[in-house]
BALOBA-1460 file (C-alpha; in Angstrom, 3 decimals):
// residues 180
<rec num="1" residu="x" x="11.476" y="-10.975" z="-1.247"/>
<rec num="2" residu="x" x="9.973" y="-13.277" z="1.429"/>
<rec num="3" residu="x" x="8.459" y="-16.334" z="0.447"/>
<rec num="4" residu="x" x="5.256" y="-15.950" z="2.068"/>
<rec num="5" residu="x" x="5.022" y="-12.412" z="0.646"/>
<rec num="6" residu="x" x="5.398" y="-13.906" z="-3.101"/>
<rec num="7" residu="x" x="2.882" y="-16.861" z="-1.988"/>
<rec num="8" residu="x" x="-0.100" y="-14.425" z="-1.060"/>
<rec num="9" residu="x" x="1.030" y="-12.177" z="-4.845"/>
<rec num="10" residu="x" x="0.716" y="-14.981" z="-6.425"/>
<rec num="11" residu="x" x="-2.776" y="-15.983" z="-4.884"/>
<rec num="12" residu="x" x="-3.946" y="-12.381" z="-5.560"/>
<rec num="13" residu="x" x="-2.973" y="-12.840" z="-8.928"/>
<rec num="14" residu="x" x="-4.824" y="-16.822" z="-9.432"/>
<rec num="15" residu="x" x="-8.055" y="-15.655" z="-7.300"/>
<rec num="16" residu="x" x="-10.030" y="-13.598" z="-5.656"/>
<rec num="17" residu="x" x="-7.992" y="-10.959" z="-4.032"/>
<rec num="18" residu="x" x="-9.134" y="-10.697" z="-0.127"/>
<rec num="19" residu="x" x="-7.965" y="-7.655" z="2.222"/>
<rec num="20" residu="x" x="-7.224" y="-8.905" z="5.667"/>
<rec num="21" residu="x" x="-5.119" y="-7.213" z="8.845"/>
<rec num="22" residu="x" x="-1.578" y="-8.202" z="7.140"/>
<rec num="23" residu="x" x="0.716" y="-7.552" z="10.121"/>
<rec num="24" residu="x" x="2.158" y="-10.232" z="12.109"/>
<rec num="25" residu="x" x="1.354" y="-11.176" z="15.439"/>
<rec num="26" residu="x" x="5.151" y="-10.447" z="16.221"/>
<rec num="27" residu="x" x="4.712" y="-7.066" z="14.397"/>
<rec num="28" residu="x" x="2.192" y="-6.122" z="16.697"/>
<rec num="29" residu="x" x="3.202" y="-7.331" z="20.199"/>
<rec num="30" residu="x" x="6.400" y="-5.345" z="19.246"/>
<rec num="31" residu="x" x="4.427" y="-1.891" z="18.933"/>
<rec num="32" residu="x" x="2.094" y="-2.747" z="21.659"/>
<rec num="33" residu="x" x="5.265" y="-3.340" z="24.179"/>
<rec num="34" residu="x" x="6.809" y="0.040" z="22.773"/>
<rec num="35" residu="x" x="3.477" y="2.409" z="23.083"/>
<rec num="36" residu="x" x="2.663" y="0.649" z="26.534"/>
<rec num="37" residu="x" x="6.475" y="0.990" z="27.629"/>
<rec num="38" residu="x" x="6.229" y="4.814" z="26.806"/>
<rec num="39" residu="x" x="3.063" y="5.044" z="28.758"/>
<rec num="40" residu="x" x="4.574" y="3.617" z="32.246"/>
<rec num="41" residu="x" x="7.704" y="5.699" z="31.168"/>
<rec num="42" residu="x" x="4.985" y="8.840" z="31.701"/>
<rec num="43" residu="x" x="3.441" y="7.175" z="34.525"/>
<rec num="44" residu="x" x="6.573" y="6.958" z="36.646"/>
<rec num="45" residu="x" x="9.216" y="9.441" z="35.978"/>
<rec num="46" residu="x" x="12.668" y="9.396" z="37.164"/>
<rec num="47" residu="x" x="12.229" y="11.336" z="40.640"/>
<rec num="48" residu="x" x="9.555" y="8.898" z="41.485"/>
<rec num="49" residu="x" x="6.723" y="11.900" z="42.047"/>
<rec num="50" residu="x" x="3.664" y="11.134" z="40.082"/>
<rec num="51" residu="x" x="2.062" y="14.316" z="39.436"/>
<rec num="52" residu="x" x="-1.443" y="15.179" z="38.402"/>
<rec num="53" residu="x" x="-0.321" y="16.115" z="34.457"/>
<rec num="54" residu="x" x="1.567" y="13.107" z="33.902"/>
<rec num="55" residu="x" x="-0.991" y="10.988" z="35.483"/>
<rec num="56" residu="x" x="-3.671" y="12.374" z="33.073"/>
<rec num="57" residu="x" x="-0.766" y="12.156" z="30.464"/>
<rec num="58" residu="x" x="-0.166" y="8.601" z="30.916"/>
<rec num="59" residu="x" x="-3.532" y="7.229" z="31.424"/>
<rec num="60" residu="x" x="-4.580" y="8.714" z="27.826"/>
<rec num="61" residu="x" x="-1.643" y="6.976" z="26.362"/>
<rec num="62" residu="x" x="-2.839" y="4.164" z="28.357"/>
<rec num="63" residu="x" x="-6.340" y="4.477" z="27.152"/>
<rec num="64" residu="x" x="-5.066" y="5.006" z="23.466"/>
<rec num="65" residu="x" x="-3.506" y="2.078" z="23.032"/>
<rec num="66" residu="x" x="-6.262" y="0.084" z="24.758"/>
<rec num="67" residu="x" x="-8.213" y="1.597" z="22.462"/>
<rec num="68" residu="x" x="-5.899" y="1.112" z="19.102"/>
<rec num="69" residu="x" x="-5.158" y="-2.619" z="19.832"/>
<rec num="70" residu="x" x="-8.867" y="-3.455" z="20.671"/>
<rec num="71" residu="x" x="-9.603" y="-2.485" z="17.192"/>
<rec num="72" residu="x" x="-6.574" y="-4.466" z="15.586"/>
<rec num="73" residu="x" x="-7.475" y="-7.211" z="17.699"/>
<rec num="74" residu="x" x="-11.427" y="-7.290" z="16.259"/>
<rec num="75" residu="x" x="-10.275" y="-6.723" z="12.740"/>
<rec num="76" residu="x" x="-7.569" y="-9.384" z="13.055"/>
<rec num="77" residu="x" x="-10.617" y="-11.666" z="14.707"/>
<rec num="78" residu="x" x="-13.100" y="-10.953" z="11.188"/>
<rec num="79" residu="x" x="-10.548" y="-12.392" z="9.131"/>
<rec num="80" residu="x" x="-11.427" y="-11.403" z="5.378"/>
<rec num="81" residu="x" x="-12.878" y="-7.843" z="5.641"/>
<rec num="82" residu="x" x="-12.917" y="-7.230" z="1.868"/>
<rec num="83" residu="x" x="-13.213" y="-9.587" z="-0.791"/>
<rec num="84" residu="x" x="-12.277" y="-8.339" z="-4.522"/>
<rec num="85" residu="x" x="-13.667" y="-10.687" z="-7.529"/>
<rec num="86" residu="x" x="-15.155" y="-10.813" z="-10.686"/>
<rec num="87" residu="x" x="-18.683" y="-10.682" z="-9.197"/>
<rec num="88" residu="x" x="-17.882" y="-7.134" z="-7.165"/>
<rec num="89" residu="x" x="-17.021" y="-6.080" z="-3.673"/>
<rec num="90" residu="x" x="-17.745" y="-7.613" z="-0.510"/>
<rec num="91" residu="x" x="-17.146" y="-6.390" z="2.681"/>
<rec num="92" residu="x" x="-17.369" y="-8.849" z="5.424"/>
<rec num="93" residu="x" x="-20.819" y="-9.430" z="6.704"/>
<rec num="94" residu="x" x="-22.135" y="-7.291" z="3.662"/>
<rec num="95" residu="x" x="-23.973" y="-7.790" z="0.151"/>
<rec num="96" residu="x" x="-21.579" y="-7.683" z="-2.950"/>
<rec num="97" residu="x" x="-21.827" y="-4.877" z="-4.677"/>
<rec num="98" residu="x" x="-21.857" y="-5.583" z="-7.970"/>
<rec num="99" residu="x" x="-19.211" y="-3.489" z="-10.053"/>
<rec num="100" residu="x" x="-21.982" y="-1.898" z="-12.500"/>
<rec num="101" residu="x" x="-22.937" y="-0.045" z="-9.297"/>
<rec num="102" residu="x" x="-19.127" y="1.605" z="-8.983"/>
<rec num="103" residu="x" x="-18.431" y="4.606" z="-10.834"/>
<rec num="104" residu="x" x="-14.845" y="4.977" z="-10.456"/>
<rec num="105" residu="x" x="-12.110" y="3.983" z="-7.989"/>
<rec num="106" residu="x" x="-9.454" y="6.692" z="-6.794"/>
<rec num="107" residu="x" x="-6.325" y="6.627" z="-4.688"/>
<rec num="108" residu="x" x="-5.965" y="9.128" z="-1.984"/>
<rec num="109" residu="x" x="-2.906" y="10.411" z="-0.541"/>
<rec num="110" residu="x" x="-3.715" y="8.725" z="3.170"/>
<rec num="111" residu="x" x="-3.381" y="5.015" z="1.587"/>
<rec num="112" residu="x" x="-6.830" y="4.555" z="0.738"/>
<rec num="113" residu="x" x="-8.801" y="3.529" z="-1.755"/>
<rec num="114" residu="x" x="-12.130" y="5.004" z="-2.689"/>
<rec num="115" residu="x" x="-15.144" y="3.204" z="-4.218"/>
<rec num="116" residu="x" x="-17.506" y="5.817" z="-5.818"/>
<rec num="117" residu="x" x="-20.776" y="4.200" z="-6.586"/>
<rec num="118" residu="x" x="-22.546" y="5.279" z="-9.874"/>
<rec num="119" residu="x" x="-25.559" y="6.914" z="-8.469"/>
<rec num="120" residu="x" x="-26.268" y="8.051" z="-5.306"/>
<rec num="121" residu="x" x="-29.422" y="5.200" z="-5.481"/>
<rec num="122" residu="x" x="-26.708" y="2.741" z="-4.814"/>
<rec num="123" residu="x" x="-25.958" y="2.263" z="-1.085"/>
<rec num="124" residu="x" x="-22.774" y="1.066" z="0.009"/>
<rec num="125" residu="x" x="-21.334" y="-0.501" z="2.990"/>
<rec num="126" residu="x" x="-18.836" y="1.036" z="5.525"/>
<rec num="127" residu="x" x="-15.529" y="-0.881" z="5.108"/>
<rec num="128" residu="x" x="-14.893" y="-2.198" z="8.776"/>
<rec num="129" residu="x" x="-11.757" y="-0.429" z="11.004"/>
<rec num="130" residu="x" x="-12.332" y="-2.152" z="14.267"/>
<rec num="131" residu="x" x="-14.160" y="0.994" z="15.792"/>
<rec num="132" residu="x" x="-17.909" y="0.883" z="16.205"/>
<rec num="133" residu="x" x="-19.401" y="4.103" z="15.165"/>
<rec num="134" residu="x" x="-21.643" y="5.377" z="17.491"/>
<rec num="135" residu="x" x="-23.504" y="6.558" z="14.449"/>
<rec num="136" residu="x" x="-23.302" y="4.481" z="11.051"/>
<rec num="137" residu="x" x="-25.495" y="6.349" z="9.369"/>
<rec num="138" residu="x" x="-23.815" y="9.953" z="10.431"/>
<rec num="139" residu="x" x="-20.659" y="8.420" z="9.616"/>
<rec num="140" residu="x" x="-22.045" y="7.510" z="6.222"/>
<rec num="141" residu="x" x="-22.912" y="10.521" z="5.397"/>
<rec num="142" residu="x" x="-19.814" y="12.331" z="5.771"/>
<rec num="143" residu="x" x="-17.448" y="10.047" z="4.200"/>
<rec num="144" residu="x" x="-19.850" y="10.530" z="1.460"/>
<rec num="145" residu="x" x="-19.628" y="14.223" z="1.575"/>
<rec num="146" residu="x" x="-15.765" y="14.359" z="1.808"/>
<rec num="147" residu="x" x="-14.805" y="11.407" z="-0.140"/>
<rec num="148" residu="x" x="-17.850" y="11.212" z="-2.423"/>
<rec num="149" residu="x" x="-18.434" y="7.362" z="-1.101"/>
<rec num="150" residu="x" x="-18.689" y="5.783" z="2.330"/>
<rec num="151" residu="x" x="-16.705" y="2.580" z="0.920"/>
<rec num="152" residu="x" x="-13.054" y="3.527" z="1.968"/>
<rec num="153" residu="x" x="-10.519" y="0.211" z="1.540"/>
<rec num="154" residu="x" x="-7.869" y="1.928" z="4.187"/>
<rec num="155" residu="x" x="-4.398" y="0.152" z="2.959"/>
<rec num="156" residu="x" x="-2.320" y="1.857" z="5.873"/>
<rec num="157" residu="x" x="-4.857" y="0.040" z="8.461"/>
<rec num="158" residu="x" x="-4.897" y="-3.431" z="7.159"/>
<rec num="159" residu="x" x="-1.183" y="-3.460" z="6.294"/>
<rec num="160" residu="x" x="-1.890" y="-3.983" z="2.373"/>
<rec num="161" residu="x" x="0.265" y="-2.621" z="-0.360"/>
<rec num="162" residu="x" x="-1.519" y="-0.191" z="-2.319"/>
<rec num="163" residu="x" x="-0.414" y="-1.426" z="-5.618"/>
<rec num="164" residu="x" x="-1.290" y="-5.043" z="-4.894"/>
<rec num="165" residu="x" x="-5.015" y="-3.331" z="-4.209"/>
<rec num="166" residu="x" x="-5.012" y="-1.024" z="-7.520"/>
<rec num="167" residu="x" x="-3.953" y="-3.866" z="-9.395"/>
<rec num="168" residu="x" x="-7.207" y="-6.153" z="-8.085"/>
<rec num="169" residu="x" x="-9.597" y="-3.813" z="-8.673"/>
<rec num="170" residu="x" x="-8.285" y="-3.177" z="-11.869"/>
<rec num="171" residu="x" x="-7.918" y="-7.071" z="-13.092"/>
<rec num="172" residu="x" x="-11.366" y="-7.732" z="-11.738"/>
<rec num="173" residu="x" x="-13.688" y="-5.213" z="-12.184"/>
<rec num="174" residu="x" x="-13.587" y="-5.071" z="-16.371"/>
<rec num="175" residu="x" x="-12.634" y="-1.199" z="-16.836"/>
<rec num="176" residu="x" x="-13.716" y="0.617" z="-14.146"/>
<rec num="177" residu="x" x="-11.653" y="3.786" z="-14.378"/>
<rec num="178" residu="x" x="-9.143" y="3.660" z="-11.618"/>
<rec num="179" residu="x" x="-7.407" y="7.445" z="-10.939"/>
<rec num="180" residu="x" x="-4.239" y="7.334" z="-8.731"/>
């Protein structure tokens, strides 16, 4: 296993465990030069005739990844989005909710991580994914109706291992009933 990758276990396990954008700047160039390779592959096809589809075609790929690495570029900028400790939860930029206020945690197929709060008194912050929502409070409310909590930790996004996660919340938060 890689050195750095035993370094940042063994600071999980010794401290607060933080959730940060995990991929390397290497990583991502990579992807960005593939996505944006197959774009102008779209954008100039082998005849040399643009046509109107693969002009719209191309410029939404275009736009997508614009889009995509905007977002991984502002979550990359916050640094620590999530902080897991004995005191709670806090998201960057957020109060720490406390874990009294958590019912349960649960793993979802996607690579998430759920935080259900204990009442529906208890309001809990959006975990940040580099979009803006146009709406916080809409998007609130249906993460809350289809998840059953707006606080989402999304592993696949930040690049986290999902055990390494499970196995914070369940070190710090004294017995909260994790369900994978």
């Amino acid at each position: 296993m890689c050195e750095m990758v035993q370094a940042e276990r063994q600071k999980a396990r010794t401290g607060a465990y933080e959730v940060r954008v995990r991929r390397s700047w290497v990583w991502n160039l990579s992807r960005m030069a593939v996505s944006l390779g197959i774009a102008l592959w779209i954008l100039d096809p082998f005849d040399g005739n643009v046509t109107t589809s693969s002009g719209v075609i191309g410029g939404s790929v275009l736009l997508l990844n614009l889009t995509f690495w905007t977002s991984q570029f502002r979550l990359r900028a916050l640094g620590c989005l999530m902080r897991i400790d004995a005191a709670g939860v806090t998201v960057a930029g957020q109060p720490t909710v406390p874990w009294k206020d958590l019912a349960k945690a649960e793993v979802l197929k996607q690579r998430s991580l759920v935080l259900v709060p204990r009442s529906p008194e208890v309001e809990l912050p959006l975990a940040p994914t580099g979009f803006r929502p146009l709406d916080a409070q809409r998007k609130r409310r249906r993460l809350t109706a289809r998840f059953g909590s707006p606080l989402i930790v999304y592993a696949s996004v930040y690049g986290e291992d999902m055990d390494d996660l499970v196995a914070a919340v369940r070190r710090y938060s004294g017995g909260l009933p994790v369900f994978d």
